[in-house]
C-alpha positions as semicolon CSV with decimal commas, in nm:
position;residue;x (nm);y (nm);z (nm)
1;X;14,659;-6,516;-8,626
2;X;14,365;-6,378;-8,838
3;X;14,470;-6,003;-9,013
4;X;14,220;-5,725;-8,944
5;X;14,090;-5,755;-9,241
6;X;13,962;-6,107;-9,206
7;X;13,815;-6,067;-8,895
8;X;13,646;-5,752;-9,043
9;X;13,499;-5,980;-9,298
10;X;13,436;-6,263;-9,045
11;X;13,245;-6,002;-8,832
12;X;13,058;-5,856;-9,156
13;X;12,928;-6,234;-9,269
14;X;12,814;-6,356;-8,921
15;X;12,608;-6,016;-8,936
16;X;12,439;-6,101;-9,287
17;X;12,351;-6,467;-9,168
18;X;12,172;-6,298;-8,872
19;X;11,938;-6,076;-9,045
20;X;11,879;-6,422;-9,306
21;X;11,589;-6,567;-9,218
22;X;11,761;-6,907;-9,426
23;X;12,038;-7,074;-9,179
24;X;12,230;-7,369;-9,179
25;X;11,969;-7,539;-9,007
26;X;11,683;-7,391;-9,223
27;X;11,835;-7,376;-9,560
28;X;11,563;-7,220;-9,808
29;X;11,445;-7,502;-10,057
30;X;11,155;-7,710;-10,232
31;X;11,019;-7,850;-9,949
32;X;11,073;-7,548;-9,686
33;X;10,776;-7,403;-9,535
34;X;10,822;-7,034;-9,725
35;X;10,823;-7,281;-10,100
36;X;10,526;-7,401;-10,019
37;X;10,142;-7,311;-10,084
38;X;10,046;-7,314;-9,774
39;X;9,796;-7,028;-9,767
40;X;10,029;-6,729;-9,750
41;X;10,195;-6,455;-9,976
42;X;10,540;-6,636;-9,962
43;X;10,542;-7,013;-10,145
44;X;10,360;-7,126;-10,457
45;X;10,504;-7,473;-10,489
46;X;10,251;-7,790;-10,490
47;X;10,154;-7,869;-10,154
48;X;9,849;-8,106;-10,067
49;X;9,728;-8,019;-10,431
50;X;9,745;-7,652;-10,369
51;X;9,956;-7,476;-10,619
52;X;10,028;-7,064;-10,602
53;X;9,980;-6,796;-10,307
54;X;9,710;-6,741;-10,175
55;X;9,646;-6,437;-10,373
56;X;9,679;-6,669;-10,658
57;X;9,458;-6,924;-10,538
58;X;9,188;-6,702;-10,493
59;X;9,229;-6,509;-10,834
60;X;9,202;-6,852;-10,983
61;X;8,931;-6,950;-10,800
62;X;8,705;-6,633;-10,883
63;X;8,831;-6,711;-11,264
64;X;8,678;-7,074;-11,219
65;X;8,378;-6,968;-11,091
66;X;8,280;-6,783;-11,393
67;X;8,412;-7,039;-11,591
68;X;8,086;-7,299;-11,660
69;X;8,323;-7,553;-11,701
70;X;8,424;-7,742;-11,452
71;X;8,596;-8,081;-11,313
72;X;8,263;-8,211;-11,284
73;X;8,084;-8,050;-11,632
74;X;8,431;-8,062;-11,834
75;X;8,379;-7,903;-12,201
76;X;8,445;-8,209;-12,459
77;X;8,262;-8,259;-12,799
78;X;7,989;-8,452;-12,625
79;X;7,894;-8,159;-12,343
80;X;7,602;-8,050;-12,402
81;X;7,729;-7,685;-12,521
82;X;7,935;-7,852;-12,813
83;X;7,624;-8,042;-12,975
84;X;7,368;-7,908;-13,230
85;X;7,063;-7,941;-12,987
86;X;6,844;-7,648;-13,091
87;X;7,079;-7,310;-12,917
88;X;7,332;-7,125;-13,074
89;X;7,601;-7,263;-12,842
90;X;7,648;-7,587;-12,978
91;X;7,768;-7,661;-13,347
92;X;7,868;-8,064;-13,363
93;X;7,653;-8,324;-13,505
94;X;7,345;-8,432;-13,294
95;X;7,110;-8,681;-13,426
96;X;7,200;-8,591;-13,793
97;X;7,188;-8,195;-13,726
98;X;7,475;-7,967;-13,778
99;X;7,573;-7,600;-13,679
100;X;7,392;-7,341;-13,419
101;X;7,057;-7,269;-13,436
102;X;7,113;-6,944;-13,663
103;X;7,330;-7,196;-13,867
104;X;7,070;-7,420;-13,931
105;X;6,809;-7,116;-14,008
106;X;7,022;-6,981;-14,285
107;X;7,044;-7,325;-14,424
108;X;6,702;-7,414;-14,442
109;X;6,622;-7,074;-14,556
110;X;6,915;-7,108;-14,845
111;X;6,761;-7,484;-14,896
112;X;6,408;-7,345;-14,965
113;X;6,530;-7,057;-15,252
114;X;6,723;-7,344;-15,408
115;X;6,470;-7,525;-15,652
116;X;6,704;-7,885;-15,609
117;X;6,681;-8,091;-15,287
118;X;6,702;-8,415;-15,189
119;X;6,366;-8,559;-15,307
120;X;6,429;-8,329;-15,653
121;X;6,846;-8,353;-15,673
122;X;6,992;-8,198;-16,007
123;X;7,200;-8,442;-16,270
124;X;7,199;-8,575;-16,641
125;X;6,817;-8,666;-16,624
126;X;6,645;-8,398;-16,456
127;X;6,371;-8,248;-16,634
128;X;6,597;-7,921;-16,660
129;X;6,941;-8,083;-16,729
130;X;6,744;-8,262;-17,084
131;X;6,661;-8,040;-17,403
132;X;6,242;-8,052;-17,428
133;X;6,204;-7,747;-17,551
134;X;6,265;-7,523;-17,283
135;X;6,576;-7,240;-17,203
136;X;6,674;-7,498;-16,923
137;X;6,832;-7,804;-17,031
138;X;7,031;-7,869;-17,346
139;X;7,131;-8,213;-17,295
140;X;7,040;-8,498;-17,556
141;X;6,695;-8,600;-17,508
142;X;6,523;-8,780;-17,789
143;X;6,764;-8,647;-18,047
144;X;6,720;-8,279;-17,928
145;X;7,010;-8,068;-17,799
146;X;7,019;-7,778;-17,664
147;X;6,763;-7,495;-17,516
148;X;6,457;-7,428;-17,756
149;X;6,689;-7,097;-17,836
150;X;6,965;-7,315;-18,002
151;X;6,731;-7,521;-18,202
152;X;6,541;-7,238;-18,352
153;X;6,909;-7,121;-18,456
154;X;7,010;-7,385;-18,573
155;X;6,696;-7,445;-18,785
156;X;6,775;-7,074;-18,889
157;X;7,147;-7,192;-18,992
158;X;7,069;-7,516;-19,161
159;X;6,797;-7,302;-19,344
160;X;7,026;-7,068;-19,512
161;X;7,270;-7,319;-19,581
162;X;7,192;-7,486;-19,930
163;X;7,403;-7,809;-19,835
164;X;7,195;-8,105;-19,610
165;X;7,197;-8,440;-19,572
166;X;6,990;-8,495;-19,919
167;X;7,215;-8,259;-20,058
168;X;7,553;-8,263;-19,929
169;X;7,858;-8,082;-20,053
170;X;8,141;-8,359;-20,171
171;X;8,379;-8,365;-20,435
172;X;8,106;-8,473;-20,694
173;X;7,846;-8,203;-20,627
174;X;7,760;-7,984;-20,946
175;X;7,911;-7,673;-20,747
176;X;8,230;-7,867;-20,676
177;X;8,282;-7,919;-21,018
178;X;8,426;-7,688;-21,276
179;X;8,102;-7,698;-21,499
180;X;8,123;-7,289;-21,662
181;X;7,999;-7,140;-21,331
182;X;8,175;-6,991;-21,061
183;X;8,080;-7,185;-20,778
184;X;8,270;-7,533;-20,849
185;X;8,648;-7,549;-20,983
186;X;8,749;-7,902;-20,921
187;X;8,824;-8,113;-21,273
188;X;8,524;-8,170;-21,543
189;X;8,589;-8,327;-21,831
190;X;8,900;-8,187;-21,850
191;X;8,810;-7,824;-21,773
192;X;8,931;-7,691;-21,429
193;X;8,851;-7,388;-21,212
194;X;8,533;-7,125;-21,235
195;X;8,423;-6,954;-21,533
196;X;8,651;-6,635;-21,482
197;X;8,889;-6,898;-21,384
198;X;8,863;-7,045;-21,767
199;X;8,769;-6,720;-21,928
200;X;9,122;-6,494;-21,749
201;X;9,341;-6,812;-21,842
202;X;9,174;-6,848;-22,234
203;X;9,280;-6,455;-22,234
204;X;9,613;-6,475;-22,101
205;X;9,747;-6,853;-22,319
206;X;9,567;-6,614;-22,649
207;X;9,838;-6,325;-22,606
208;X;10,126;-6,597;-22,508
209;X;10,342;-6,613;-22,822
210;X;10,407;-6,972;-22,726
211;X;10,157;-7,248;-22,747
212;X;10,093;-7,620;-22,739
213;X;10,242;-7,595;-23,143
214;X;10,438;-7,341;-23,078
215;X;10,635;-7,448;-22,718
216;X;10,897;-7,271;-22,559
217;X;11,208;-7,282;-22,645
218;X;11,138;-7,368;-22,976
219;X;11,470;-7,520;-23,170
């Protein structure tokens, strides 16, 4: 025989299942009526291709209608508002055009500042790549390099300098050689270094005590 307590409890459950609207022969799941979106507050789960409550349904449905996109006008890189046909929606290549229309503005207006382009294209043999005489180009052209700037310097340079190609510096030129000046001190008949050179080292060996007759030590 059942305590008091358990048919307390017994009493207590078979109150609860009365006020649940889910019973044995309703049991709440996937497919009941209250899962379903069936155009009420209660389910959301796919039904017929309806997904949400009906609040949701119609939120989304005010959200699509602002959207331009659609199932029927889907946004892809060949809609209309993804190509570069003249608006400012648009950016993707169409028929050899890039970018918005501001996009393409700025270009041409950057293009037409820029003194190369496509029929006048900069590189090794453009008129202002090549040194004719100009500040432009310095490249070899003819013999000539660099702007008209560097070759009046270096005319200036090879000017001053008393060495040139009919009179180069080398280890036989008169001011290489040690010939009583002071410019050259390599070896001349025997004589080596500039005329201070020869005159300090004359002064010095004539107060040395010890000489080519007269070497040190002497036994």
């Amino acid at each position: 025989m059942a305590t008091l307590l358990e048919q307390l409890a017994e009493k207590e459950r078979v109150a609860s299942l009365a006020r649940n609207s889910y019973t044995t022969d309703g049991a709440y799941n996937s497919n009941h009526i209250n899962a379903l979106s069936n155009g009420d507050e209660k389910g959301k789960g796919e039904s017929s291709g309806n997904v949400g409550s009906s609040v949701d349904i119609l939120n989304r449905n005010e959200s699509l209608g602002r959207n331009t996109y659609n199932l029927s006008n889907g946004y892809s890189e060949a809609n209309t508002n993804a190509l570069s046909d003249g608006d400012d929606k648009g950016k993707g290549d169409y028929n050899g055009s890039i970018g918005s229309r501001t996009d393409i503005l700025n270009r041409n207006e950057s293009l037409s500042r820029n003194t190369y382009q496509q029929q006048n294209q900069y590189g090794v043999t453009n008129i202002n790549a090549i040194s004719d005489g100009d500040e432009k180009g310095k490249g070899e052209n003819n013999g000539n390099i660099g702007s008209s700037s560097d070759i009046q310097n270096r005319i200036d340079n090879i000017g001053r300098n008393p060495y040139n190609k009919d009179n180069s510096y080398g280890l036989t030129h008169p001011n290489a050689l040690s010939n009583n000046d002071e410019k050259g001190k390599g070896e001349y008949n025997q004589s080596i270094g500039s005329l201070t050179d020869i005159n300090t080292r004359t002064q010095v060996t004539g107060i040395n005590k010890f000489k080519l007759n007269n070497t040190y030590p002497d036994f």
